[in-house]
N, C-alpha and C positions, 0 to 999 in steps of 0.2 A: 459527654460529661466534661464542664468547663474545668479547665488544672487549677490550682492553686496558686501556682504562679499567675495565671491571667488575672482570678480575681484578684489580685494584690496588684497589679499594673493598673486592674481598671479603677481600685481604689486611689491609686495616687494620681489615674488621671481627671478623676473626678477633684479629688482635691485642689488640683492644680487650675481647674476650672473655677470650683469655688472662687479662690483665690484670685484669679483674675476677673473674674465678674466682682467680685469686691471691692476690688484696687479700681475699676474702671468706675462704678458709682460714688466709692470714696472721694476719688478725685474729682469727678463732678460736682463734689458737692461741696469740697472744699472751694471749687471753682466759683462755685455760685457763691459761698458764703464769704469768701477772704476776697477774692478778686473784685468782682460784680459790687456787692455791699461799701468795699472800700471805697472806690473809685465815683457811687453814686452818693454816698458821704462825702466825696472830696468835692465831687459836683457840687453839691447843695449847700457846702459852706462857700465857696466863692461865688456864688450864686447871693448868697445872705448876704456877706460883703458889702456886694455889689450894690444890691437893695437898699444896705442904710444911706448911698447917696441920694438916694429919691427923697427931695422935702417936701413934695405934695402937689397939686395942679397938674396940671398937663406934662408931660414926659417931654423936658427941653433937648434940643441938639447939643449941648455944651452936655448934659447927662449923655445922650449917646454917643456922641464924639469919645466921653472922658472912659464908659464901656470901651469902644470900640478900640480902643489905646490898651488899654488894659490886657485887650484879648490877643492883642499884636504879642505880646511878651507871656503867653501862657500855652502850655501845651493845650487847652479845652479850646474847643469852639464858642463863642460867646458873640450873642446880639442883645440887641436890646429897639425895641418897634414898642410905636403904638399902637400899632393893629396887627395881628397875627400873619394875614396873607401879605405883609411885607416881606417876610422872608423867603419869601417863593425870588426876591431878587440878592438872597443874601448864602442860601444854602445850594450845595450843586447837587441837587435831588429834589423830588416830587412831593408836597407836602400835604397829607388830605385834613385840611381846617377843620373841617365840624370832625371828622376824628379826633383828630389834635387836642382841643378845647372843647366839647361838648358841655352838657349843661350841668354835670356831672361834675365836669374839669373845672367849670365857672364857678359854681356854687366854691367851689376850691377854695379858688383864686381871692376870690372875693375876702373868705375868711382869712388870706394871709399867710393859706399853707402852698405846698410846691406841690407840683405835678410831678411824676416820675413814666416815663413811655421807655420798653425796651423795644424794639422788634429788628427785621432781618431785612437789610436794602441791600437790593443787589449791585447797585454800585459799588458798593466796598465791598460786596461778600463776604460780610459780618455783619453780627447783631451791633443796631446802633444804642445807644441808652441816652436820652436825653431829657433833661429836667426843667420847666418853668416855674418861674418865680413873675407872682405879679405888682405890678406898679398899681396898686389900688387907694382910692379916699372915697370917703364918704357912700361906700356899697358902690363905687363906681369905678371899674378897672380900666385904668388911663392907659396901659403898656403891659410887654411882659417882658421878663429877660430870657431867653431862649439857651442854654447852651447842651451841647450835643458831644459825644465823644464814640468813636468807635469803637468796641471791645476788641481786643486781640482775642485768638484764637490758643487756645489753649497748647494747641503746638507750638504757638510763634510765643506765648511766655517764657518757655521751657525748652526750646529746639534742642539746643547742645545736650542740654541737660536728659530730654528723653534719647537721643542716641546712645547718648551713652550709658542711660538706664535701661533700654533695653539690647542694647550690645551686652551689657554686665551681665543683663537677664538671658540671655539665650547662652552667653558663656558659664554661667550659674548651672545652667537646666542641662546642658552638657554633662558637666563634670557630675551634676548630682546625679544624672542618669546613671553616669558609669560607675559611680559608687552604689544605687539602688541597687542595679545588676550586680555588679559582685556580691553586693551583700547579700541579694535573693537568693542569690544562685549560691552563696554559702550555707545560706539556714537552711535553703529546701535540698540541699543536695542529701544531708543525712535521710530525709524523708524518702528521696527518689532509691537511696537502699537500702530503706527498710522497707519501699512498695516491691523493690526486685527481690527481695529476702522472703518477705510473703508469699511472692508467687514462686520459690523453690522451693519453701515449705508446703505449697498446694500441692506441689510434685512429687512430694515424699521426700526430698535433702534436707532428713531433719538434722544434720550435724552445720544447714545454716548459722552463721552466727555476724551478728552487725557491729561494725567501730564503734564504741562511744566515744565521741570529739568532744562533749561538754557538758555541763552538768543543769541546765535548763531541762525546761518542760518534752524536749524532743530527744536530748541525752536521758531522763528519766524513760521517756517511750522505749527508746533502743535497749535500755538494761531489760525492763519488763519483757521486752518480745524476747530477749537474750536466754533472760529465765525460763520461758513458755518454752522456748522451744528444746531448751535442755529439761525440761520436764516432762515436753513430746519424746523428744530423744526417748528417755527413759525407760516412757512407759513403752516405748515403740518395742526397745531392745528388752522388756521384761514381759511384753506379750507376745514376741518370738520366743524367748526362751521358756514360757509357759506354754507356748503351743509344741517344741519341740520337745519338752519335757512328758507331759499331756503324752505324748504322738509313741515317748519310750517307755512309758509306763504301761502305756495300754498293751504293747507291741508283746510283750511277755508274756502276759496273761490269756493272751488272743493267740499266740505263739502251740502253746500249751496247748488251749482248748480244741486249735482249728488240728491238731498234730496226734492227739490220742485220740479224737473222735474219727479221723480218719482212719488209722489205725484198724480202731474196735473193727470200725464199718466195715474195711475192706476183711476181717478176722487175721489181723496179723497176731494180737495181744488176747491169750486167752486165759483161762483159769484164774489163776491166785495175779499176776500181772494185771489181770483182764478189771479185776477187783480195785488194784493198786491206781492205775487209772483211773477210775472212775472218780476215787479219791480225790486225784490230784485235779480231775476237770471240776468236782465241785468248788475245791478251794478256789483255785485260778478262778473260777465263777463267781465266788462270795469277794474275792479278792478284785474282780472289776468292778462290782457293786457299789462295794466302800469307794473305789477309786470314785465314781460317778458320783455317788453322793459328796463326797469332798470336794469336789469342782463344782457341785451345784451350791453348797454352802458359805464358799470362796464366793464364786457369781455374785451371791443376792448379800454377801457382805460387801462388795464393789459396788453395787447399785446402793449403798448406804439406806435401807427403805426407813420407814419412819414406823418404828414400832409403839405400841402403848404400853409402857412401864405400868409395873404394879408391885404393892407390897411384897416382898417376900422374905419369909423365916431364913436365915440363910442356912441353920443346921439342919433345917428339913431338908433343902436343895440338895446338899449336899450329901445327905444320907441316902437319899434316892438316886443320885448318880452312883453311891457306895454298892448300892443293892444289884447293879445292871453290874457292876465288874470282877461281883465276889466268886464266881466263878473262876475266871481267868487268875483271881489271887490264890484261891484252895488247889489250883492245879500244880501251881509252885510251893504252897504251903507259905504263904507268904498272910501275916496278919495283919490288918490294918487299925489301926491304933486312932481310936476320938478322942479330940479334947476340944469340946465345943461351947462355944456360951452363947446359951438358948437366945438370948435379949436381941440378938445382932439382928435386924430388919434394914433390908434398901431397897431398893425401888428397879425392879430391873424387869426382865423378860424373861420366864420360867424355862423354855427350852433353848433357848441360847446359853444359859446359867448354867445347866445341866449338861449341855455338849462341852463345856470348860471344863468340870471337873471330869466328867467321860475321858474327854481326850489326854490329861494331867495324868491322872487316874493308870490308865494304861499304858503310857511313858512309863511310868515308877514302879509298876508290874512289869513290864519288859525288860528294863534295864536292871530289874533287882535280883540278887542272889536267891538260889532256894531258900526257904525255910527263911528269911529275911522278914524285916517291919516297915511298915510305913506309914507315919504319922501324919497323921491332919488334925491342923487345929483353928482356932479360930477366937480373936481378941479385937478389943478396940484400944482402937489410939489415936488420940485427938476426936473428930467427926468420920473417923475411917473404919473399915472393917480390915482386917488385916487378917489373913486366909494363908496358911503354908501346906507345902507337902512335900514332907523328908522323909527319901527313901537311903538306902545303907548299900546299892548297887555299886557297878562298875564307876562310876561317874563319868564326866565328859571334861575334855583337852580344855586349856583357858584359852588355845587359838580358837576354838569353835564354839565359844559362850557366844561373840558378838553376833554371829550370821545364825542361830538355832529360830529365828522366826521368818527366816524367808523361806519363799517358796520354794518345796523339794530338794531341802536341804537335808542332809545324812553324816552324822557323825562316822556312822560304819555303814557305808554303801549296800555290804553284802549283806552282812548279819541284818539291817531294817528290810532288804528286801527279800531275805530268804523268812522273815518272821512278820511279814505284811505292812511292816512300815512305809508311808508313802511320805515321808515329810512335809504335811501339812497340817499336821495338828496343830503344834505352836504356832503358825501363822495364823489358823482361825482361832486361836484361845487370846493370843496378842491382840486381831482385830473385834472379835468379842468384849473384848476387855476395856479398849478404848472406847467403844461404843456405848460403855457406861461409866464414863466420865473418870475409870481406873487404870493403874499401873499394876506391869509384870514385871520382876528382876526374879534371873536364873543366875546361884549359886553353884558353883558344885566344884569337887577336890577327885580329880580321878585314884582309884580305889576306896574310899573311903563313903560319897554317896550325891545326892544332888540335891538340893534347897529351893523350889519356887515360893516364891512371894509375890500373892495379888492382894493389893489396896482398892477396897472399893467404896464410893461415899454412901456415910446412911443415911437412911429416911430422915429428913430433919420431920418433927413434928409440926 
């Protein structure tokens, strides 16, 4: 797997190439167009010059004398012949004539326009460029005036000047190295520990945590993984203490059962004991049941599944949870009080509805006085259903209103577990609740009684 750091070097050394494959056409081309262009314009006007001395007839010696003076005092090379292979005694190099002037070149000539020849003699070892101009009358080319000039080379325009441009350039690509590098190795260094952070979070070190250096795209990554993984934390340390919790809950009831049926078996516990036992194995029996089914309940509220909502009466719901608890209320003598209004419909999932007020329901009988009431009613306000249930019990501490929906939570340890409280009711009536779109707030004044209120949205039409 290539790093990140490579691909970013191999970016800027491509760039760097771009770049000089640019600079090197560039310059060629200025080469050609400023330099080359100039120089065979400079040709071809003292070349023209030249020319308006010609008045016509035959090309005299007093005309190429007065040339060849001329050329004495000019950096160009400059002839002037009647016939072309004259200057096979005039230039110190090899002249190929019918190249030179070909019929192509003539037809030229004739009209009065200039010839232009670059090419490459290895005499000079440079490109030569040379221009003719013809001495022409009447469609008949009496002469030509030859002049030639060697092009420098594009190092030898510029010599100092490239040294020292590419001096500056290699001292440039230096220093800019060693700022790339710092700077790479700045930006990626957050990355390289948040890659070493990741793989001790693969390892289980969820109390991992990363510096944020900055507030960019890579300091936002570092907060985000920061959060995850105090979220793993979390949930790490709430599914150890649910499995240990789990682990003491069961430990009792399995305590119990494994403890008197030994007992029986071996005939330690007989007659009216023998009885008393039996008892208590059923309970501890019905009492892991509930526990089993409240972890399955929990479970498949963790897995969030996707239920299909449907109409429901809410006073119906509710009177049918009333109907499973009236029991447990006559045995305290405890009467439960409606104040319903029939209209109230929302959209929810009939047995999730009904394990709410099941589990409510049974809080407000447990914690309530004999002979006590306990009111359920039910109004709208605003688009909400507003649902209470006011019991006249014990009530509960204002330290212990905030944590009463976590997991295996106990106001009174003993008393919920000598009376089969497991503390997880209010965690699944809280999770129930949220899962339609509703709020839960727990009131309550110790001695006096306790207040829950769930808001649930209704049916829009």
């Amino acid at each position: 797997m290539r790093k990140l750091s490579s691909k970013i070097w191999l970016l800027i050394v491509l760039f760097l190439s771009a770049t000089v494959i640019f600079m090197y056409i560039f310059t060629n081309f200025l080469y050609e167009q400023l330099y080359v262009e100039d120089t065979k314009a400079m040709m071809i006007e003292v070349g023209e010059k030249l020319q308006t001395k010609y008045t016509g007839g035959k090309v005299s010696d007093e005309l190429i004398a007065e040339v060849d003076a001329y050329a004495a005092y000019s950096n160009l090379e400059i002839f002037a012949v009647r016939n072309p292979r004259e200057l096979s005694a005039c230039v110190p190099f090899d002249i190929d004539y019918d190249a030179l002037i070909g019929v192509d070149e003539r037809q030229q000539l004739l009209k009065g326009n200039s010839v232009t020849k670059i090419g490459y003699e290895e005499r000079f070892e440079r490109q030569i460029i040379s221009v003719i101009l013809p001495f022409a009358e009447q469609n008949r080319l009496e002469g030509i005036i030859y002049v030639y000039y060697p092009l420098a080379k594009i190092s030898e325009l510029a010599k100092q000047e490239v040294i020292l441009l590419l001096t500056g350039a290699v001292m440039f690509l230096l220093v800019a190295a060693f700022f790339v590098y710092y700077g790479m190795r700045k930006i990626l260094q957050p990355l390289a520990d948040l890659q070493q952070a990741v793989g001790q979070m693969t390892e289980g070190q969820y109390k991992t945590r990363v510096d944020v250096k900055s507030n960019d795209e890579i300091g936002s990554l570092s907060s985000a993984f920061n959060q995850m993984a105090e979220a793993i934390q979390q949930e790490d340390e709430e599914k150890k203490s649910f499995l240990a919790t789990v682990s003491h809950e069961l430990r009792t009831p399995i305590s119990y059962v494994k403890g008197y049926s030994e007992a029986i078996q071996s005939g330690l516990i007989e007659g009216q004991k023998k009885e008393e036992a039996m008892q208590i194995i059923t309970r501890e029996a019905a009492r892991m049941e509930r526990l089993t089914n409240e972890f399955m309940q929990l479970a498949r509220q963790d897995d969030v599944e996707q239920t299909e909502y449907e109409p429901l009466v809410l006073a119906e719901t509710i009177r049918d949870a009333i109907c499973l608890v009236t029991q447990q209320a006559s045995n305290k003598h405890i009467e439960i009080i409606q104040q319903f209004d029939e209209a109230l419909i929302i959209n929810g999932d009939e047995q999730k509805q009904k394990q709410v007020w099941i589990n409510l329901l049974e809080n407000a009988i447990r914690y309530s006085h004999e002979a006590s009431q306990i009111i359920l009613t039910t109004t709208q306000h605003n688009n909400q259903a507003v649902i209470t249930i006011q019991d006249f019990g014990q009530g509960i501490p204002a330290a212990d209103l905030p944590h009463l929906t976590e997991r295996f939570y106990r106001v009174n340890k003993a008393r919920s577990r000598m009376d089969g409280g497991s503390g997880l009711g209010l965690s699944i009536v809280e999770q129930i609740t949220k899962q339609h779109s509703g709020t839960l707030k727990i009131d309550s004044t110790m001695g006096q009684g306790t207040l829950v209120t769930i808001m649930l949205p209704l049916m829009e039409e």
